[in-house]
C-alpha positions in Angstrom: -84.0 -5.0 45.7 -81.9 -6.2 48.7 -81.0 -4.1 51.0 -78.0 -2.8 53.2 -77.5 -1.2 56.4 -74.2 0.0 54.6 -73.1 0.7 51.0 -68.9 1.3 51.3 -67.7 2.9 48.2 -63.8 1.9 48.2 -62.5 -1.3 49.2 -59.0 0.3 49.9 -57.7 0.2 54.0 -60.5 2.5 55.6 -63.4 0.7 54.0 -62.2 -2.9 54.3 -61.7 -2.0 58.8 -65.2 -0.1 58.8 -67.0 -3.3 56.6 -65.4 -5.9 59.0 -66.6 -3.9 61.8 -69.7 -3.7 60.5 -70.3 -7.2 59.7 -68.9 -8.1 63.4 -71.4 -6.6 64.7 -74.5 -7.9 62.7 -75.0 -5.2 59.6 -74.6 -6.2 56.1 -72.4 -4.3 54.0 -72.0 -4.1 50.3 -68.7 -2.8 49.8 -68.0 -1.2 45.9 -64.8 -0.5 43.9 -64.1 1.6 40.9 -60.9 -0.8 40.4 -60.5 -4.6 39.4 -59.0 -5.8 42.5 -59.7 -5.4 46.3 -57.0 -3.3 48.7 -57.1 0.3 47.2 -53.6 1.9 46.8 -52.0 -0.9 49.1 -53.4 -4.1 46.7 -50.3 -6.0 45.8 -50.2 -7.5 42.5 -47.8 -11.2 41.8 -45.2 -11.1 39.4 -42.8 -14.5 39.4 -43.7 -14.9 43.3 -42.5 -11.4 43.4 -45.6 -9.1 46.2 -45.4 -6.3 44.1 -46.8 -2.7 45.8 -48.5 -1.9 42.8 -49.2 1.8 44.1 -45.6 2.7 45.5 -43.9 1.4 48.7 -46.1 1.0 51.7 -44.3 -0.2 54.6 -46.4 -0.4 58.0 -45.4 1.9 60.8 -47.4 2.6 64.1 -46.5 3.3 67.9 -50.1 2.8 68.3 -50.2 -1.0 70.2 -53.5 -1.0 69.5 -53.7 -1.2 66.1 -50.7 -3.0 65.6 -52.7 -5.8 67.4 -55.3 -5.0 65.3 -53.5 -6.0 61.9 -51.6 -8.6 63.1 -54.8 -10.6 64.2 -55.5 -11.1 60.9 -51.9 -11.4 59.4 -48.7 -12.2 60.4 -46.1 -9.2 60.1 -42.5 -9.8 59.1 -39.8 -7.5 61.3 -38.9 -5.5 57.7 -37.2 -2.1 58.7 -37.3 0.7 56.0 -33.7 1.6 55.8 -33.7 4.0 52.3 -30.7 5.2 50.4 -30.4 8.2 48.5 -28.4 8.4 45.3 -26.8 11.6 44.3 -24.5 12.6 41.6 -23.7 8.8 42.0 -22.9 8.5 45.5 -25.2 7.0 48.0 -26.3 8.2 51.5 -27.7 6.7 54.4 -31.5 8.3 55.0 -32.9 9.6 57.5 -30.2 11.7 58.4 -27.9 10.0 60.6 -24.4 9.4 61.6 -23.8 7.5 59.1 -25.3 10.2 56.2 -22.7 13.1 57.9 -19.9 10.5 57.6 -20.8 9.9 54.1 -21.0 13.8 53.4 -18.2 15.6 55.7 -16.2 12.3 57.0 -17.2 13.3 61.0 -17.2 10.2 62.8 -18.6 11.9 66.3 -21.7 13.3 67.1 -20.2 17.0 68.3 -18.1 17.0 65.2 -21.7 16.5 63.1 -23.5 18.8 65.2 -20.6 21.4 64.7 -20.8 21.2 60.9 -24.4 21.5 60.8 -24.2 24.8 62.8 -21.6 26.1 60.9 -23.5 25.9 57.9 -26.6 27.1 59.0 -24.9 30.2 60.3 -24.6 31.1 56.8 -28.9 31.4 56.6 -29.1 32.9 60.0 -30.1 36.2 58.4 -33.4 34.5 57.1 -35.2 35.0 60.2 -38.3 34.6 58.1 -37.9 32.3 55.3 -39.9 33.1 52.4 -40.1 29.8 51.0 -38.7 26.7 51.1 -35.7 26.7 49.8 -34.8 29.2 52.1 -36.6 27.7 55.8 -34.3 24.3 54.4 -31.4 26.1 54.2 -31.9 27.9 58.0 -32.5 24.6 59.0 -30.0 22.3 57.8 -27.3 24.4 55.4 -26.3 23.9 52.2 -25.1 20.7 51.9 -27.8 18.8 52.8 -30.2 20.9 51.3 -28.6 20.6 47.8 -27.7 17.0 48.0 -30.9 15.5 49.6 -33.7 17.4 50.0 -33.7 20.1 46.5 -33.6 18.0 43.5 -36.0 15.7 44.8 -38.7 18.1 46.4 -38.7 19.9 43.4 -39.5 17.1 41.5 -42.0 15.9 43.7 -44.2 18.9 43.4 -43.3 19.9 39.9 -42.1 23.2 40.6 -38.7 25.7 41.9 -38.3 25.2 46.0 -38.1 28.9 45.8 -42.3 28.8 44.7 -42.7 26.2 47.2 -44.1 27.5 50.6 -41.8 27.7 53.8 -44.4 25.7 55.7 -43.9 22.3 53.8 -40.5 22.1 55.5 -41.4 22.8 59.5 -38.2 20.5 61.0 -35.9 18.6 59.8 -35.1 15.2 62.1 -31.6 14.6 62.5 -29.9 11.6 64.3 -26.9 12.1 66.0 -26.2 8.1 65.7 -25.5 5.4 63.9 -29.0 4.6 62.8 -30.9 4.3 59.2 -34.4 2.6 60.6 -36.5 5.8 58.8 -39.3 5.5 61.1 -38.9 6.1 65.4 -41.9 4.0 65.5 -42.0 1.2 68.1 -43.8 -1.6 65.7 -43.0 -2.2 61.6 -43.2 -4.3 59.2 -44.9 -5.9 55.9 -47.7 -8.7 56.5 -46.5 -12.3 55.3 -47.6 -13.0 51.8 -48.2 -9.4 51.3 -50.9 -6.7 51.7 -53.7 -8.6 49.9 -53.3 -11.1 53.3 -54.6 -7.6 55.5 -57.6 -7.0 52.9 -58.9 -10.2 52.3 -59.3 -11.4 55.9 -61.0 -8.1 56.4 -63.2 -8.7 53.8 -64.1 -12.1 54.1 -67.7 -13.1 54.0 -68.9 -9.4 53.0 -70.0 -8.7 49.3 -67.8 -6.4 47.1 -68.6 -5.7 43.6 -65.3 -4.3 41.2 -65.1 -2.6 38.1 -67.9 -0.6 39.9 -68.2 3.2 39.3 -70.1 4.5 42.1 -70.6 7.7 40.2 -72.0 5.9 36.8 -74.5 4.1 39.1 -75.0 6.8 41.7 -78.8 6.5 42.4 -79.7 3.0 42.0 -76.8 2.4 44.6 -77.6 5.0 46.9 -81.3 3.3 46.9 -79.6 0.1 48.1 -78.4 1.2 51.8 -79.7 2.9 55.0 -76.2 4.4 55.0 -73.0 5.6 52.8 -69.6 5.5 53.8 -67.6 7.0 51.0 -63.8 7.5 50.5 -63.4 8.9 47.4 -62.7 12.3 46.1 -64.3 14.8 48.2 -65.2 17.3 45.7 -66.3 14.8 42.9 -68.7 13.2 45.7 -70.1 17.3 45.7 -70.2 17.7 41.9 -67.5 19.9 42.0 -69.1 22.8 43.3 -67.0 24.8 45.2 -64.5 23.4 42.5 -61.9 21.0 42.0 -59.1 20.6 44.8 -55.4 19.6 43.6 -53.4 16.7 43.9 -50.0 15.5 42.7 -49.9 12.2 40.9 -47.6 9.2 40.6 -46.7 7.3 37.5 -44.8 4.1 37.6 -42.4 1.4 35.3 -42.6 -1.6 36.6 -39.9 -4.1 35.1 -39.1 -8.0 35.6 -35.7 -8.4 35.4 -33.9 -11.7 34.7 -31.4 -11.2 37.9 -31.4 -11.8 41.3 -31.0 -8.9 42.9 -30.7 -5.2 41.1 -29.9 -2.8 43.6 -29.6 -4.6 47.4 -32.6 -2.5 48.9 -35.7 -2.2 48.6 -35.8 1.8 48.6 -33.5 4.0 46.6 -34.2 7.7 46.2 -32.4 9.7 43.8 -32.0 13.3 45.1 -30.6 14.4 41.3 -33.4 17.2 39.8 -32.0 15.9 36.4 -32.4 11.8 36.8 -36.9 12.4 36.1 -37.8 9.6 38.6 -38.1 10.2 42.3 -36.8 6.1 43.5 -36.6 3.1 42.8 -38.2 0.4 44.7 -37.2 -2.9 44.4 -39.9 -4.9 46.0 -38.3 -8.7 47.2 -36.2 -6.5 49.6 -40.1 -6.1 51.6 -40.0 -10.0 52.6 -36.5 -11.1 52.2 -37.5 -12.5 49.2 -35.1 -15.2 47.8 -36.2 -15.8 44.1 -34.2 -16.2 41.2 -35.6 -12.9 39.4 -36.8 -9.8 40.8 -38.9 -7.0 40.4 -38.0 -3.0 40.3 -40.8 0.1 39.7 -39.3 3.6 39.1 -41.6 5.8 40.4 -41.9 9.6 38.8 -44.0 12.1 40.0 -46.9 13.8 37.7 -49.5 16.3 37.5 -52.6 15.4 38.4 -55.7 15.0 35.7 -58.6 13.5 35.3 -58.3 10.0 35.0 -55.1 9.9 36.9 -55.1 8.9 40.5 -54.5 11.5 42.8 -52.1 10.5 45.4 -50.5 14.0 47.6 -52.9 16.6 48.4 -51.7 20.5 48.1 -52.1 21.8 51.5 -52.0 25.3 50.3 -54.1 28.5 51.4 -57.1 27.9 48.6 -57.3 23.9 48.5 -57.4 24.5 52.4 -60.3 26.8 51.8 -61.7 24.8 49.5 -62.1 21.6 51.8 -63.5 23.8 54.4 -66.7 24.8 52.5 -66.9 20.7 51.1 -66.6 19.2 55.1 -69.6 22.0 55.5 -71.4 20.4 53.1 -70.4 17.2 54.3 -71.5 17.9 57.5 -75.3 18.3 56.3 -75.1 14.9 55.1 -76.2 13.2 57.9 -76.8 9.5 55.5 -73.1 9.7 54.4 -70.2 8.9 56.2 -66.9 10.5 54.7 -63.7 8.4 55.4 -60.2 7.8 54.3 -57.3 9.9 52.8 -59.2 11.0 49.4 -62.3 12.0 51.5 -60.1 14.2 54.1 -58.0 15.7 51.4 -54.7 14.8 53.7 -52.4 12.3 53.3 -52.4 9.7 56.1 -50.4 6.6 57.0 -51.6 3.4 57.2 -51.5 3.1 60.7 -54.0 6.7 60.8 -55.9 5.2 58.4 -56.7 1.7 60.5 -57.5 3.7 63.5 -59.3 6.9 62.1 -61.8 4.0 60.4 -61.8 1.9 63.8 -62.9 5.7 65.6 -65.9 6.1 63.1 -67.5 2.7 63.6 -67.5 3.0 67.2 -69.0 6.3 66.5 -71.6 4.5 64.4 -72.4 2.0 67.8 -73.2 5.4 69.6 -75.9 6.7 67.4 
């Protein structure tokens, strides 16, 4: 039986930077995936020389140089700039809210005139000194317009239930931009690698073995046998057996179409705000890399309730899932074999930039030891 020094179940972001750092350095990895295809939730798949996001929209955002470096030495990054719209009751809006989103919804064309609108609609909430859930900390913190036009509809349909039994805490700020900007992100470095996510994964990858359509969990002792160490990124409470039980998520369903056009809707991001229209955007994914060909590619993405068998993408950071992943990380903690990694083994969402850097911290903790 050969032997590793590390078996990595999940050959998403995390455990493709751990492996290569791990194989730089002289240990032999086996890295194992669940899925068919390397790259986790950010594999792309190609539809008419279309990189299609297969999971949902990831667009690369860091102000950490670092790591920024870090990916780009093994891929080229292209200067996209997410730049969303939102659709509502068939007008669109500029996101995040900027200048140009207040001109869209009152016609102000300065930034006192903005700021003066918002606080005029806030006053109306300034009663709710303490909001008792979210509906009402959004409204203190923004009015009603906004609230009803962009943020209601399509929070409540992102976690399947009334803002009013949504907690106050989910909604802690809300950024607004007194200029004429739409880049989303403040972040100093963005963009999509050249030729598409698969690019990032592969070059990590390369030269270290990874076995697919491999169920750590079907195979759990004979694979365990086959390495000094574990680093697993998969479902914390599974990895436990479920024994303090079973944390929740909110899942993701998508429609992916080819459409015989060249272009469907002139950006790649399109939220619809609406709590009637059942999908949360539209993603149109040739927009990513200024792609020119004569067809394109569009996925409507619509939130869904997690079950077994789906793929759990948002955590609930509520008061007994938060419990809950304190008693797993205790158990966790008295693993000292297994290393636990990555956004399903944290139970918190994480960008990708977090993701690259959080695995980078681990390894070098690994050289300490």
């Amino acid at each position: 039986m050969e032997k590793y020094d590390y078996l990595i179940v999940g050959a998403g972001l995390f455990g493709a930077v751990f492996a290569h750092e791990a194989k730089k350095a002289g240990k032999r990895c086996l890295v194992i995936d669940k899925r068919n295809h390397r790259g986790g939730n950010i594999y792309c798949e190609d539809i008419a020389g279309i990189h299609v996001h297969k999971y949902g929209a990831h667009i690369f955002h860091t102000d950490n140089k670092e790591v920024w470096d870090y990916v780009n030495s093994f891929v080229e990054f292209n200067r996209y700039t997410n730049s969303p719209l939102a659709s509502f009751e068939g007008k669109l809006y500029n996101l995040p809210f900027n200048m140009n989103t207040f001109y869209q919804l009152w016609g102000v064309k300065t930034p006192s005139e903005a700021k003066a609108k918002i606080e005029e609609q806030r006053k109306e909430y300034a009663h709710l000194t303490e909001p008792a859930n979210l509906e009402e900390q959004a409204l203190k913190l923004c009015g009603k317009d906004i609230y009803r036009c962009l943020i209601k509809g399509y929070t409540e349909k992102q976690w399947g239930r009334s803002a009013k039994e949504l907690p106050a805490f989910i909604i802690k700020r809300i950024p607004f931009r007194f200029i004429y900007d739409n880049n989303y992100f403040n972040d100093a470095y963005q963009g999509i690698p050249k030729g598409g996510y698969n690019v990032l994964i592969d070059a990590l990858l390369e030269g270290i073995e990874v076995r697919l359509d491999t169920n750590y969990f079907d195979h759990r002792q004979e694979l365990d046998a086959l390495a000094d160490k574990i680093l697993f990124t998969g479902c914390l409470d599974q990895f436990f057996d479920y024994q303090c039980g079973h944390l929740e998520y909110r899942s993701l369903r998508f429609d992916t179409q080819h459409l015989e056009m060249e272009d469907f809707q002139g950006n790649a991001v399109v939220n619809y705000t609406e709590r009637e229209v059942p999908y949360t955007r539209v993603i149109e994914h040739k927009h990513f890399e200024y792609g020119t060909q004569p067809t394109t590619v569009i996925t409507y993405e619509y939130p869904d309730d997690f079950a077994p068998g789906k793929e759990p993408y948002y955590p609930v950071n509520d008061k007994r899932n938060t419990e809950m992943v304190r008693k797993y990380k205790e158990l966790a903690a008295e693993r000292k074999e297994v290393l636990f990694g990555g956004r399903l083994a944290q139970y918190a969402y994480a960008d990708m930039d977090d993701t690259v850097a959080a695995a980078l911290t681990l390894w070098r903790k690994q050289t300490k030891n």
